[in-house]
C-alpha positions in Angstrom: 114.5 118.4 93.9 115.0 116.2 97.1 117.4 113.7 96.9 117.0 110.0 97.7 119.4 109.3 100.7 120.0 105.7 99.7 120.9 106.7 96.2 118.0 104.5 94.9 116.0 105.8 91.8 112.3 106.6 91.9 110.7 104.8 89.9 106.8 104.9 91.3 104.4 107.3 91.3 104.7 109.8 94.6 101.5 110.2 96.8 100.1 113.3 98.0 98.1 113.7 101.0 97.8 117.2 102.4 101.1 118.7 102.2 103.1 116.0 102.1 104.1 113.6 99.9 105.3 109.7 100.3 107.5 108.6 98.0 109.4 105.0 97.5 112.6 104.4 96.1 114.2 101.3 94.3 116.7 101.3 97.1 114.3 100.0 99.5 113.3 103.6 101.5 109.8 105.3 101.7 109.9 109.0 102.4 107.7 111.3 103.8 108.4 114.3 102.3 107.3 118.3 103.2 105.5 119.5 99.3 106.4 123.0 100.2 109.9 122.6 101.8 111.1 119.4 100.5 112.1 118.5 103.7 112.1 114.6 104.4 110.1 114.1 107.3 110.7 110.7 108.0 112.5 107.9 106.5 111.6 103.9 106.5 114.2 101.4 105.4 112.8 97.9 103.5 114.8 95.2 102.8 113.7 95.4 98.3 113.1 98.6 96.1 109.8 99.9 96.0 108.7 100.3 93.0 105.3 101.5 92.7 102.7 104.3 94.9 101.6 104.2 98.2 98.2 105.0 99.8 97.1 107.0 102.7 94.2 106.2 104.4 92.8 106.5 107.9 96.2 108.1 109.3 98.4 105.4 107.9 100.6 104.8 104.9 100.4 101.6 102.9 102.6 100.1 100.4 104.5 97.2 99.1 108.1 96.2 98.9 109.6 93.3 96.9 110.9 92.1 100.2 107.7 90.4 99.8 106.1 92.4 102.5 102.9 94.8 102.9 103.5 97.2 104.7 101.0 100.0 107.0 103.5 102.8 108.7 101.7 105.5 110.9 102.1 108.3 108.5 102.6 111.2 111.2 105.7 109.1 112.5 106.8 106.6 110.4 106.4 103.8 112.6 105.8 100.3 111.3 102.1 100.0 112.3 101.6 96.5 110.9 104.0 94.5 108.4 102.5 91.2 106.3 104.8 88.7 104.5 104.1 87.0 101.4 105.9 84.7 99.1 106.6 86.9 96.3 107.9 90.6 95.9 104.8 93.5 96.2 105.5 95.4 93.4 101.6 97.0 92.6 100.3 99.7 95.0 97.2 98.0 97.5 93.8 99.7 97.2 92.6 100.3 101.1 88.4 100.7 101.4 85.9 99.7 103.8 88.8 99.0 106.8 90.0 96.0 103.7 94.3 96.2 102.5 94.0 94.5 99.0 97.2 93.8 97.3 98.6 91.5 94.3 102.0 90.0 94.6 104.0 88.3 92.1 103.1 84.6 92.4 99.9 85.6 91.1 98.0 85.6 94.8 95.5 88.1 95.7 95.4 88.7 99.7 93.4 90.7 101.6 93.7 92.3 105.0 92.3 94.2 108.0 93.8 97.7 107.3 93.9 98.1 111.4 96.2 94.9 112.4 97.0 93.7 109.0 95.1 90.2 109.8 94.7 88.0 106.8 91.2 87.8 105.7 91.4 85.6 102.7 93.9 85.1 99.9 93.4 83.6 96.6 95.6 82.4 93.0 94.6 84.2 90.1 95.8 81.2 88.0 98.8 81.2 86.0 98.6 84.1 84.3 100.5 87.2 86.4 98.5 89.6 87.5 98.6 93.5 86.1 98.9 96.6 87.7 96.9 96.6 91.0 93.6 95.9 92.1 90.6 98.3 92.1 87.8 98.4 94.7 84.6 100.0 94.8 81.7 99.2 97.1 82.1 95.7 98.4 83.8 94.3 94.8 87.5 94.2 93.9 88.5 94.1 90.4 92.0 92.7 89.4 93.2 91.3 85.7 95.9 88.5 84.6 95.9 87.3 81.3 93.2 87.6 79.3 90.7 87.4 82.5 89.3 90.6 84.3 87.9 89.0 87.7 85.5 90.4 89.8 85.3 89.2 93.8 83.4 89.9 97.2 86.0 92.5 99.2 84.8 90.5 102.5 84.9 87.4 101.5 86.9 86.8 98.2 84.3 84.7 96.5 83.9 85.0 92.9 81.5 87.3 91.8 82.3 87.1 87.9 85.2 86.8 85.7 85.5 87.6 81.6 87.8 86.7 79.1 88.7 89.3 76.5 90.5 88.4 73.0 93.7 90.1 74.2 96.1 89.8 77.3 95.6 92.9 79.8 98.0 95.5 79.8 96.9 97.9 82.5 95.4 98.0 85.8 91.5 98.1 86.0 89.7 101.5 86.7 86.2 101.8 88.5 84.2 104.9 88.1 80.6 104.8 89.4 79.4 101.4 88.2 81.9 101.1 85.2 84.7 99.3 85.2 87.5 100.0 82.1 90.0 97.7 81.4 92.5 97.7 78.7 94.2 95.0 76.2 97.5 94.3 74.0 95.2 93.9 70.7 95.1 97.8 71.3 91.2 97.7 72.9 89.5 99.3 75.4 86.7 98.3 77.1 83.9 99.3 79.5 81.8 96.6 81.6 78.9 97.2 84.0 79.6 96.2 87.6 78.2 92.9 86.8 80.7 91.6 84.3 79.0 92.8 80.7 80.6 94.5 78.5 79.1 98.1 77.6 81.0 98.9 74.6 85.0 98.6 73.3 87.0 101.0 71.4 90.2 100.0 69.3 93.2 102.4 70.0 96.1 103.0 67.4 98.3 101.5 70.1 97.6 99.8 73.6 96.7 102.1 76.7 99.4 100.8 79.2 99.7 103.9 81.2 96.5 103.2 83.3 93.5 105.2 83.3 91.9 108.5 84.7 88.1 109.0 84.7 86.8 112.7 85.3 84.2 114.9 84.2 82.5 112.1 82.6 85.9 111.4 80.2 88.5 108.6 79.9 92.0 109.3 79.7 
């Protein structure tokens, strides 16, 4: 094992992208990390822990920190590419598609950005409900759940595309495979809605499913 120089805990999920892997720690440092060596590569300091995965895309690293910022760090150097503030600690990874930085922070917003310069392109409330786990995108929708709503908005645009109330609260980040999108709640149900908002069909679990999802092969897990 590698050990954290900040003597913070890791505590999100480490992401691999070709034989490295970038990991956050709850002392406020993301590492770039050598999968065959263990040799940290590089080393970026925040100001808050960070607490859950980044993502790679396009030659950059993106994450969150509950400094309240998004970040995008060139991932060959480590150099701070772009940094957004919000008003609340980042504490659920952003999804990045379509040149688009989507990320929830803890006051409940939704704010998207230009993954190249980190310009705001819109931001929205999700109510008063927080929200859980992060977003999803797929084609030009994002998916994000607080309370007992699952919303569904325009990637470019944020305008409402749909929004559905299930009986229970949400307990896990949405999951989009092909055109479904799985979602789970506390009252220990699954469900699986078409891209447009209907329900396809729910399953009651002996307990609630709030470790996420993984769709492959045609299987949930």
């Amino acid at each position: 094992t590698t050990p954290t120089p900040d003597n913070g805990a890791v505590i999100g999920t480490p992401c691999l992208s070709g034989n490295n892997l970038y990991v956050g720690s709850i002392g406020g440092s993301l590492y770039k990390i050598d999968r065959i060596t263990g040799e940290v590569l590089w080393t970026h300091k925040t100001n808050g822990g960070i607490s859950s995965a980044s993502v790679v895309s396009g030659g950059r690293v993106f994450f969150g920190s509950q400094d309240s910022n998004c970040y995008a760090l060139d991932a060959a150097t480590g150099n701070v590419a772009w940094q957004f503030s919000t008003d609340a600690p980042v504490t659920a990874p952003p999804c990045v598609a379509d040149e688009i930085v989507i990320f929830a922070s803890s006051d409940d917003s939704l704010t998207a950005l230009v993954a190249s310069n980190g310009r705001k392109e819109w931001s929205l409330q999700l109510g008063d409900d927080p929200s859980v786990g992060a977003p999803a995108l797929s084609a030009n929708a994002v998916y994000a759940g607080a309370g007992q709503w699952l919303y569904s908005f325009l990637s470019r645009s944020g305008g409402l595309r749909w929004k559905v109330r299930f009986d229970g609260a949400i307990v896990s980040a949405p999951a989009v495979a092909g055109n479904a999108i799985f979602e789970a709640t506390d009252d220990n149900t699954v469900y699986c809605l078409s891209d447009r908002g209907q329900i396809r069909w729910k399953k009651v679990l002996g307990s609630p499913a709030t470790s996420g999802f993984l769709v492959t092969n045609n299987a949930l897990f």
